[in-house]
Biopython code that builds the backbone (N, CA, C, O; Angstrom):
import numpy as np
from Bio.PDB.StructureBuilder import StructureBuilder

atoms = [
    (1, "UNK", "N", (-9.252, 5.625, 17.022)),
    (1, "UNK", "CA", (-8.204, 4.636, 17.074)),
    (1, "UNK", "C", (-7.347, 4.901, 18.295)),
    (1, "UNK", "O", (-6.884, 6.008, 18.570)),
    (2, "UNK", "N", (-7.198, 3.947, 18.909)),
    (2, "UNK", "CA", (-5.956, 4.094, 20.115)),
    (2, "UNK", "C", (-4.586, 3.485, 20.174)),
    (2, "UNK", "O", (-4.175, 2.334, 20.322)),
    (3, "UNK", "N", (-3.896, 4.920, 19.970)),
    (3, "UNK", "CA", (-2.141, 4.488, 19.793)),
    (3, "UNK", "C", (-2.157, 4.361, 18.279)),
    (3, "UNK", "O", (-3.187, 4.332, 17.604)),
    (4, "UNK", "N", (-0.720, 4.275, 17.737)),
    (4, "UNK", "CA", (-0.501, 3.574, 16.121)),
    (4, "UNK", "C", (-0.296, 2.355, 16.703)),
    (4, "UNK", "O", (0.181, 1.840, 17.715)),
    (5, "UNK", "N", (-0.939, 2.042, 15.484)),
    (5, "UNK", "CA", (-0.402, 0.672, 14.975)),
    (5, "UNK", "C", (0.575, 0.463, 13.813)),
    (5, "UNK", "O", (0.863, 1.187, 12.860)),
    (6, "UNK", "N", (1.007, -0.784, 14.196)),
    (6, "UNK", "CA", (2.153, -1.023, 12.863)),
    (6, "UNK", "C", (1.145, -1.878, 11.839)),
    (6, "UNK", "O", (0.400, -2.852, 11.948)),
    (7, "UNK", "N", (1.542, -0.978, 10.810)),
    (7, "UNK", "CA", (0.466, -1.422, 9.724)),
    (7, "UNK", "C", (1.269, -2.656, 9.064)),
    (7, "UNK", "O", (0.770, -2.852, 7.956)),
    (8, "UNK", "N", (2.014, -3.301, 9.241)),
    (8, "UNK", "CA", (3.121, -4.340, 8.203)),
    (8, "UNK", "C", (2.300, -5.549, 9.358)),
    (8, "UNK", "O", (2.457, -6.678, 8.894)),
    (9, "UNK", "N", (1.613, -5.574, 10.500)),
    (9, "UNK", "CA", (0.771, -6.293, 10.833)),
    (9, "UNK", "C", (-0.280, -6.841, 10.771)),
    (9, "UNK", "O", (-0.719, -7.913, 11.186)),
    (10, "UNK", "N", (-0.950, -5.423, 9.809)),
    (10, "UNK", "CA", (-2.352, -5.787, 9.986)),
    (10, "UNK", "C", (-2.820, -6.406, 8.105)),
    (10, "UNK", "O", (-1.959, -6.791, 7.314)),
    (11, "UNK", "N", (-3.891, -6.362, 7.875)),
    (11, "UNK", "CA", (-4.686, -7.243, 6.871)),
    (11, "UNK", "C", (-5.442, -6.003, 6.483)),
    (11, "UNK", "O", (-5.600, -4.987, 7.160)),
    (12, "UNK", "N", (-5.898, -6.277, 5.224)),
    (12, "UNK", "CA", (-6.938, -5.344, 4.604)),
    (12, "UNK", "C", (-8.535, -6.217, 4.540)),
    (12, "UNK", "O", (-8.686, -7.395, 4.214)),
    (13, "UNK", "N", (-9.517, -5.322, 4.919)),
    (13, "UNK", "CA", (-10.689, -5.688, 4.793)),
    (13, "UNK", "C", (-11.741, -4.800, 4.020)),
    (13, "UNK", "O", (-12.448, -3.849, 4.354)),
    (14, "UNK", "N", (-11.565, -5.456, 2.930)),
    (14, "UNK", "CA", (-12.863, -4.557, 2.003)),
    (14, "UNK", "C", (-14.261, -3.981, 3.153)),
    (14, "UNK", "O", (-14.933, -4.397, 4.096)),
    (15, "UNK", "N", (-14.092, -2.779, 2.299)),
    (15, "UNK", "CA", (-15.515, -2.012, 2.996)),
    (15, "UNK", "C", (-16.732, -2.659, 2.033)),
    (15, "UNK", "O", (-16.639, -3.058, 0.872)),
    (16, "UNK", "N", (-17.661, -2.631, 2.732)),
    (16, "UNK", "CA", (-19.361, -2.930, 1.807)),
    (16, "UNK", "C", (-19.753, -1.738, 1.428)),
    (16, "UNK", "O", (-20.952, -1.816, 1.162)),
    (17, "UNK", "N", (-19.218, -0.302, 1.211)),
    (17, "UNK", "CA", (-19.382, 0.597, 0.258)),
    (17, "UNK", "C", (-20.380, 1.545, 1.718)),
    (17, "UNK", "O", (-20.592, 0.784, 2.662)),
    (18, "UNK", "N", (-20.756, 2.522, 1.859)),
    (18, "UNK", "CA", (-21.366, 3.855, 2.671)),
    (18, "UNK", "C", (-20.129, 3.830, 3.293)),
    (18, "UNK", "O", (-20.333, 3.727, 4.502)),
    (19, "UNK", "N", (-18.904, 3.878, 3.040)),
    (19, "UNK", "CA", (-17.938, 3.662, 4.449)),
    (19, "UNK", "C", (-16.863, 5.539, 3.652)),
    (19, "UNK", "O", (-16.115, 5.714, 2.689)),
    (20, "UNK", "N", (-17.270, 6.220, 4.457)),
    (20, "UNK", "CA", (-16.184, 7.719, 3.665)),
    (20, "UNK", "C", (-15.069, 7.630, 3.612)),
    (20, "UNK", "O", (-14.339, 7.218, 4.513)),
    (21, "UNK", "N", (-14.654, 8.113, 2.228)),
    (21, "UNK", "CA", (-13.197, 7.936, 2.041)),
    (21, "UNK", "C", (-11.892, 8.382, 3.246)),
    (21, "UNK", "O", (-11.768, 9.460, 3.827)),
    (22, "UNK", "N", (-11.455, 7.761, 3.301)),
    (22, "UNK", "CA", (-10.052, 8.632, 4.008)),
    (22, "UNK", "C", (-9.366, 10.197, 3.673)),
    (22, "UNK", "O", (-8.841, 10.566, 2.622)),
    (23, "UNK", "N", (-9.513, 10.765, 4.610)),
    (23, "UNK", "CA", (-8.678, 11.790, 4.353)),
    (23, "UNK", "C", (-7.272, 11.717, 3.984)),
    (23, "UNK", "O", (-6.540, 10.771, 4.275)),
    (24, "UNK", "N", (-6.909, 12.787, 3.309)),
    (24, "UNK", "CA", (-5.471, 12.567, 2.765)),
    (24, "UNK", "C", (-4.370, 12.898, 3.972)),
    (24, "UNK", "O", (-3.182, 12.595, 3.857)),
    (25, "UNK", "N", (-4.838, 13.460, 4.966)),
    (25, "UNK", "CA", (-3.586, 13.448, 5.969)),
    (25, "UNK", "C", (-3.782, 12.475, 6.609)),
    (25, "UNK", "O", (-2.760, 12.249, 7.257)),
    (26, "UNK", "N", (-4.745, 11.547, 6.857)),
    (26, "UNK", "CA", (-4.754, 10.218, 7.416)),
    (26, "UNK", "C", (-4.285, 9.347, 6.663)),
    (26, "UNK", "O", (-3.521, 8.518, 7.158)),
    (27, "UNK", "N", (-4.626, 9.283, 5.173)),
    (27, "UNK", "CA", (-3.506, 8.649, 4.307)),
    (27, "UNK", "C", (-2.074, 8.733, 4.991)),
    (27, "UNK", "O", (-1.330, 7.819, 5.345)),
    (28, "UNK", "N", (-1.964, 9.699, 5.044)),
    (28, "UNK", "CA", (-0.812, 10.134, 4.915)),
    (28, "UNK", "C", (0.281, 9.753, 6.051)),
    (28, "UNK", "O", (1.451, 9.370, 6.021)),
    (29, "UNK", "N", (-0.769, 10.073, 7.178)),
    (29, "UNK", "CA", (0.193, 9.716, 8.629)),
    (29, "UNK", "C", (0.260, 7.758, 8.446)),
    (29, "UNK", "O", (1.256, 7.052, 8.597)),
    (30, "UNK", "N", (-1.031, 7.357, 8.117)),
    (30, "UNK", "CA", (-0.232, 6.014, 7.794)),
    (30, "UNK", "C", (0.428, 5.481, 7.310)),
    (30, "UNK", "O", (0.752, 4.350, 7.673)),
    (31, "UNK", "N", (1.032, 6.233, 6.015)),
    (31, "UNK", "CA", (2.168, 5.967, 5.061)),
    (31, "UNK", "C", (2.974, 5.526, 5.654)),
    (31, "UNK", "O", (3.585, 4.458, 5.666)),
    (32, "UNK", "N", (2.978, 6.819, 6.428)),
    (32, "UNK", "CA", (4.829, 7.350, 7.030)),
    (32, "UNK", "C", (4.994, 6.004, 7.895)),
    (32, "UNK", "O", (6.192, 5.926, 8.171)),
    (33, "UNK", "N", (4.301, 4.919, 8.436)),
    (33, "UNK", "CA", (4.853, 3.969, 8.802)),
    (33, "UNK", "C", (5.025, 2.788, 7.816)),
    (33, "UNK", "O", (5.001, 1.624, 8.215)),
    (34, "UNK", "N", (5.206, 3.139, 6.454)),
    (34, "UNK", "CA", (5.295, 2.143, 5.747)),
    (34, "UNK", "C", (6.554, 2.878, 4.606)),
    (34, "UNK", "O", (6.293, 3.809, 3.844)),
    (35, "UNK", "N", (7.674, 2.329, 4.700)),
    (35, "UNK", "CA", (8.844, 3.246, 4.030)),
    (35, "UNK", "C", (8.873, 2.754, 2.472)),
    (35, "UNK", "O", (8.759, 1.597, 2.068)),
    (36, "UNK", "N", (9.032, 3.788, 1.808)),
    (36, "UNK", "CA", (9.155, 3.571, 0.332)),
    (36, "UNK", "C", (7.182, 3.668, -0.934)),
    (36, "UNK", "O", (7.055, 3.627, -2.158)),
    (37, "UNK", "N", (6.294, 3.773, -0.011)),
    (37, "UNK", "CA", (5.285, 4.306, -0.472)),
    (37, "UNK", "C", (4.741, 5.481, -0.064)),
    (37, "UNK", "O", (4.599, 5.932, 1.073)),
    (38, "UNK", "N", (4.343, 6.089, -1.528)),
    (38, "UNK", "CA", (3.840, 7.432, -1.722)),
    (38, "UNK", "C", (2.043, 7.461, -2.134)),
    (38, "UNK", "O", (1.262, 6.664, -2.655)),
    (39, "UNK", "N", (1.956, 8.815, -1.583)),
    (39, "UNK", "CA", (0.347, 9.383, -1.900)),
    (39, "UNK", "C", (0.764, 10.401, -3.025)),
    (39, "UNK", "O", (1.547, 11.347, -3.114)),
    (40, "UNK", "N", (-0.288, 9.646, -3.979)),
    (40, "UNK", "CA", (-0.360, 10.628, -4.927)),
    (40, "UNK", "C", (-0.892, 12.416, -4.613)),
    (40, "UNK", "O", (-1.555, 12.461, -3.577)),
    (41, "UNK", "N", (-0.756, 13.571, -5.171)),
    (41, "UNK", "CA", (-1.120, 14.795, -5.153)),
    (41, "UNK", "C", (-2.959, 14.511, -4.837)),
    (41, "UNK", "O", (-3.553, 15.391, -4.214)),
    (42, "UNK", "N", (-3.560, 13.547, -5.201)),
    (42, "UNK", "CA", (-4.831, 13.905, -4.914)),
    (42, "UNK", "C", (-5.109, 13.513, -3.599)),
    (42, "UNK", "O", (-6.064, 13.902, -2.926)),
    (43, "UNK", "N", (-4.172, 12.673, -3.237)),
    (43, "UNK", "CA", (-4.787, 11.590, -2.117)),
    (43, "UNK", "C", (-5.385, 10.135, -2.540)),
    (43, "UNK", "O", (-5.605, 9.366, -1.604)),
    (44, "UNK", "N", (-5.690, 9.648, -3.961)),
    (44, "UNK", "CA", (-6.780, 9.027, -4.024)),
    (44, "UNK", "C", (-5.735, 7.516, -4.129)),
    (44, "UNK", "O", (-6.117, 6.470, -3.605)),
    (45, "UNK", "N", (-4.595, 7.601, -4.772)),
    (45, "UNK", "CA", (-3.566, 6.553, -5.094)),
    (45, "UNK", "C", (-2.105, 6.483, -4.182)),
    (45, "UNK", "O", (-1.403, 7.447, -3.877)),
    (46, "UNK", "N", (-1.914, 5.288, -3.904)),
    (46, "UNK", "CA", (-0.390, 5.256, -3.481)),
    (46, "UNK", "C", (0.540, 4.390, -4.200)),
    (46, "UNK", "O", (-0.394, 3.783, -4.723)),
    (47, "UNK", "N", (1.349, 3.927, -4.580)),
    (47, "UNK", "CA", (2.411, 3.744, -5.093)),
    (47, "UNK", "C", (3.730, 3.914, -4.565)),
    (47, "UNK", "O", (4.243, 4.884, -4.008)),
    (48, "UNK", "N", (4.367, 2.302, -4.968)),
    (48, "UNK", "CA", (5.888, 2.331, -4.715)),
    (48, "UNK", "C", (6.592, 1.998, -5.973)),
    (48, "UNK", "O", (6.087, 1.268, -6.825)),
    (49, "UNK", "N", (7.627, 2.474, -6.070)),
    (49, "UNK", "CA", (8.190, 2.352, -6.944)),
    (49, "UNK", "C", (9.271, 0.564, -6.648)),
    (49, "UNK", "O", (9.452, 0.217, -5.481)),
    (50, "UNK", "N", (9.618, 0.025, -7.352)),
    (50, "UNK", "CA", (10.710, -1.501, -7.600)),
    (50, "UNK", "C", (11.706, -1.256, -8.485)),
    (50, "UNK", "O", (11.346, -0.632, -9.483)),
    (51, "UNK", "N", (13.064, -1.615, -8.414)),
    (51, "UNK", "CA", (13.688, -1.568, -9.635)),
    (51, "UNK", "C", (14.882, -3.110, -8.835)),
    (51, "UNK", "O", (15.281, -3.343, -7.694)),
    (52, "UNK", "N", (15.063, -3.829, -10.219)),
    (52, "UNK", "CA", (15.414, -5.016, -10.111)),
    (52, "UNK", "C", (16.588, -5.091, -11.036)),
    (52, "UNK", "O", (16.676, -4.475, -12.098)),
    (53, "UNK", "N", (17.636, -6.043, -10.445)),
    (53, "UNK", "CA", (18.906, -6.197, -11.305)),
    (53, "UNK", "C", (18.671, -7.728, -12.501)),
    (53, "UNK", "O", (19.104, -8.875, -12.391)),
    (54, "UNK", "N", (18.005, -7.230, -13.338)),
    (54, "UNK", "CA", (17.853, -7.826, -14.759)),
    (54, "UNK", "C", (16.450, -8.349, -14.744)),
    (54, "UNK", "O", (15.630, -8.155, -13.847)),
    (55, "UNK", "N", (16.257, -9.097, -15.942)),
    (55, "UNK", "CA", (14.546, -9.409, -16.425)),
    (55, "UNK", "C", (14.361, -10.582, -15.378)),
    (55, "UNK", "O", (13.318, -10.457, -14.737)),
    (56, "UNK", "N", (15.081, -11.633, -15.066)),
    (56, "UNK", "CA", (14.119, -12.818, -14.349)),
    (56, "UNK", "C", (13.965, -12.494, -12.861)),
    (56, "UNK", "O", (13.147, -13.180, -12.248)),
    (57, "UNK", "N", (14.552, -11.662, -12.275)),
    (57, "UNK", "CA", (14.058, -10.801, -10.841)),
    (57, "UNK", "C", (12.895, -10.042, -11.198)),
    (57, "UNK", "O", (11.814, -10.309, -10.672)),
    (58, "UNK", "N", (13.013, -9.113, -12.049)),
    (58, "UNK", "CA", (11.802, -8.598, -12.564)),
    (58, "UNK", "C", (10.618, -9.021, -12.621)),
    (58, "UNK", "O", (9.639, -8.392, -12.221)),
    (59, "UNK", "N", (10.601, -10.485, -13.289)),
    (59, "UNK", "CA", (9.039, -11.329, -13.838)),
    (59, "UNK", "C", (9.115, -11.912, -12.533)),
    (59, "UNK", "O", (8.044, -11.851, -11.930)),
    (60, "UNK", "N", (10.235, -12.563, -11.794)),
    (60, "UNK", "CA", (10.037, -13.410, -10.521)),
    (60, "UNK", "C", (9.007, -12.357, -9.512)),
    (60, "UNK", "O", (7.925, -12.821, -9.155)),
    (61, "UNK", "N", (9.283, -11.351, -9.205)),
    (61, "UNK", "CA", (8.643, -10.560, -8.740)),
    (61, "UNK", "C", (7.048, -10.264, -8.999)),
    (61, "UNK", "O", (6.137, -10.308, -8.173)),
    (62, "UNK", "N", (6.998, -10.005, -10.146)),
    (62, "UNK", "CA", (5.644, -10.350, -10.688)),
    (62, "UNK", "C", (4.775, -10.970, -10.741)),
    (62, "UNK", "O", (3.580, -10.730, -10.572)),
    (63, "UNK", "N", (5.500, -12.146, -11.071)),
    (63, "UNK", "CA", (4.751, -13.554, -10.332)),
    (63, "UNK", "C", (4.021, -13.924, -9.024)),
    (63, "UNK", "O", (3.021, -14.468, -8.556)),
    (64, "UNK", "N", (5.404, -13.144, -8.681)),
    (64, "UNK", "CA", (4.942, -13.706, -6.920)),
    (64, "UNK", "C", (3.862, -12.639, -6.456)),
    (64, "UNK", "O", (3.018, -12.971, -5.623)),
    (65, "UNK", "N", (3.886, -11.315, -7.008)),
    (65, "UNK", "CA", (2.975, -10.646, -6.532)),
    (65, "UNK", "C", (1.269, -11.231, -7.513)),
    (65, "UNK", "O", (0.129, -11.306, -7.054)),
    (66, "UNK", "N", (1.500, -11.373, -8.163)),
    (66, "UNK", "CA", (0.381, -12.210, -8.889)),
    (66, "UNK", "C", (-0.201, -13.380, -8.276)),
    (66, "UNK", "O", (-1.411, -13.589, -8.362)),
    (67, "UNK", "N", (0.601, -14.177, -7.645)),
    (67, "UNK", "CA", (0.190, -15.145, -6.808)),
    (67, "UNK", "C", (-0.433, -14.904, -5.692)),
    (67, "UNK", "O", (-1.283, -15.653, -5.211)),
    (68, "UNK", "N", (0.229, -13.048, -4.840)),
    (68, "UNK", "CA", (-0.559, -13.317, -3.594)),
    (68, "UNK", "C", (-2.090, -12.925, -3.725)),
    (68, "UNK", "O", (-3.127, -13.353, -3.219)),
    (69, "UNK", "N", (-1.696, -11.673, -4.852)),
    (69, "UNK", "CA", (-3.103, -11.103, -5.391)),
    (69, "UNK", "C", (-4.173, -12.155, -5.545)),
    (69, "UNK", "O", (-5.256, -11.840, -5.051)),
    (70, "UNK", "N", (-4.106, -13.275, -6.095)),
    (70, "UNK", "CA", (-5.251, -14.247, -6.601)),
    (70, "UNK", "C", (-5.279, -14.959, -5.292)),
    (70, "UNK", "O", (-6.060, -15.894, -5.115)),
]
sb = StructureBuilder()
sb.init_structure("model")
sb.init_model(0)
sb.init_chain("A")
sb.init_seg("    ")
for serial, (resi, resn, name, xyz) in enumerate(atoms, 1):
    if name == "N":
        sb.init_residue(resn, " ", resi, " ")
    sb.init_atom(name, np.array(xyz, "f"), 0.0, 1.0, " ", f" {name:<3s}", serial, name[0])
structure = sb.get_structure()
């Protein structure tokens, strides 16, 4: 790869599977350009945490992430 990139640019493209997993410090250095998500202890998961001021921000949120997912 040449230079970082800002990952809040780019798109995800499924692999067709023989493709080796990522290392966890490559996980990792790409995180760090994305604030508020974490690598789990194995490497294998990341996760951010949300917290919202009452239930219809909550489900609104949900929604909308449900929408981009599909």
């Amino acid at each position: 790869m040449t230079g970082v990139c800002d990952l809040t640019e780019r798109h995800c493209e499924p692999c067709e599977g023989g493709v080796e997993p990522m290392t966890t410090e490559r996980a990792q250095a790409l995180l760090d350009q994305v604030p508020g998500w974490k690598l789990s202890d194995d490497g294998r998961i990341i996760s951010r945490r949300f917290e919202f001021k009452g239930f219809y921000r909550t489900v609104s949120f949900i929604n909308a992430m449900a929408w981009i997912a599909n």
